[in-house]
C-alpha positions in Angstrom: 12.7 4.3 -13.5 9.5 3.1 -11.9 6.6 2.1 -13.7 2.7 2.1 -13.0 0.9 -1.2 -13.2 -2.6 -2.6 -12.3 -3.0 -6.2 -10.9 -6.1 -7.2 -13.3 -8.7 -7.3 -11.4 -8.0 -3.7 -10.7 -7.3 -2.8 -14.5 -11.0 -4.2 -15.4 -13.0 -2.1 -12.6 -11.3 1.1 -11.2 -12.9 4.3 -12.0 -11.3 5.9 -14.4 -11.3 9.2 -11.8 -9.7 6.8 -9.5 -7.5 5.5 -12.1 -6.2 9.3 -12.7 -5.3 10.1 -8.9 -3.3 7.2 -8.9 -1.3 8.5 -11.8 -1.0 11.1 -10.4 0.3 10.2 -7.0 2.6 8.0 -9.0 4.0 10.9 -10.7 4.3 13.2 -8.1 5.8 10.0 -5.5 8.3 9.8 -7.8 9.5 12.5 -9.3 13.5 13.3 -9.8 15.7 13.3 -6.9 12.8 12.1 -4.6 14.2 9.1 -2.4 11.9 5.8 -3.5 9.4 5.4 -0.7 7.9 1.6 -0.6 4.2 2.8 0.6 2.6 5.8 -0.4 -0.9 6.0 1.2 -3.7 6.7 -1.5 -6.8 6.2 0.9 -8.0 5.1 4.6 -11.5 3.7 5.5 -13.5 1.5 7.5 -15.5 -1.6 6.0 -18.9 -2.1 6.7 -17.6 -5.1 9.6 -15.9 -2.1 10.8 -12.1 -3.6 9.2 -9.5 -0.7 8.4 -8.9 -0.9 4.5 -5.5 0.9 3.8 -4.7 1.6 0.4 -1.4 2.2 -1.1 0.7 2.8 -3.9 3.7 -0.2 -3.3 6.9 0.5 -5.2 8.8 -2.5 -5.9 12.2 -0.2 -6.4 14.7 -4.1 -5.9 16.2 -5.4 -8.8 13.3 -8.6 -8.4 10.0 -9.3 -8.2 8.7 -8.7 -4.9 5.5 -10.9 -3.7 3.8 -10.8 -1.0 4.8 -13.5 1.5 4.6 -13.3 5.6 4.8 -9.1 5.6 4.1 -7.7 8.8 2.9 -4.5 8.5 1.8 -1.9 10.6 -0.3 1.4 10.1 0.4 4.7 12.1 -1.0 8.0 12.4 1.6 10.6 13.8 4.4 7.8 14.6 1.6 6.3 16.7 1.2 2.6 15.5 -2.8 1.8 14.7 -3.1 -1.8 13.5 -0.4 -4.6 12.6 -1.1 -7.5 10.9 1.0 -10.2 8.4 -0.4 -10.9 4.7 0.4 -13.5 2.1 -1.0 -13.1 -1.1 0.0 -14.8 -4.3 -2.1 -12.3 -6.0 0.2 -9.8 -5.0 3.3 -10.1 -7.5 5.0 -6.8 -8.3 7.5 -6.7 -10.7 11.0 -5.1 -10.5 11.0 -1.7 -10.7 7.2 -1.3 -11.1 4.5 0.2 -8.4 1.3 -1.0 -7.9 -1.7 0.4 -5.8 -3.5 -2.7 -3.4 -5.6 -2.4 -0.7 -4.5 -4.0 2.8 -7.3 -5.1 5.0 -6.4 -5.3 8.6 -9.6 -7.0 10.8 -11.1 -4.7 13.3 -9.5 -7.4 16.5 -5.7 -5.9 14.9 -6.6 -2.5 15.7 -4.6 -1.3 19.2 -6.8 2.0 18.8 -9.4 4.0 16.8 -7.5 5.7 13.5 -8.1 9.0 12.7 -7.5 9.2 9.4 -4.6 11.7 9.6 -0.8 11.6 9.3 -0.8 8.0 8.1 1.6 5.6 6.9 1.9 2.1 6.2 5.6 0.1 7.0 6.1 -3.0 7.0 8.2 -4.8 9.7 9.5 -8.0 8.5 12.8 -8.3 7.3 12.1 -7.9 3.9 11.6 -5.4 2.8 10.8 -3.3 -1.0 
């Protein structure tokens, strides 16, 4: 059974509306008989330099802890890949059998075209995968 965690600097400053529609995306992303999906996409933006910020809910469903190391991943609108990129961060620790919302920032030069904000999904294209 998955379980909802914050990284801490999250915990300390999320709205607490925010911190509710994550709940609740949790509960309904994982609900009985629903296959585990390792993204599910909470919000999609651009920064003020014009960056795509992709938010997610990651769920860690392995038997370890899964850290973010060299994961390519990609973001696509209708099958349609938008921007790819590959992030380390240490930061980025999620237990076994927890999920985790985190914000992937891919910079405006990784972007192949202009998102529209519909139909996305985030995948990630290494070889290891959640």
């Amino acid at each position: 059974m998955q379980r909802l965690i914050f990284e801490s600097a999250w915990d300390r400053t999320i709205d607490a509306r925010d911190r509710e529609r994550i709940k609740h995306v949790f509960e309904q992303a994982n609900e009985k008989d629903k296959p585990l999906r390792p993204f599910v996409l909470l919000n999609q933006a651009h920064n003020h330099r014009g960056d795509l910020l992709i938010t997610v809910l990651i769920q860690n469903g392995l038997e370890t802890n899964w850290i973010l190391h060299n994961q390519t991943l990609t973001y696509y609108e209708a099958n349609t890949p938008i921007a790819t990129e590959t992030f380390s961060d240490k930061r980025l620790a999620i237990p076994s059998k927890c999920s985790m919302p985190w914000t992937f920032i891919f910079p405006k030069k990784t972007m192949q075209q202009e998102p529209n904000f519909k139909e996305g999904e985030l995948r990630s294209t290494s070889l290891d995968e959640i």
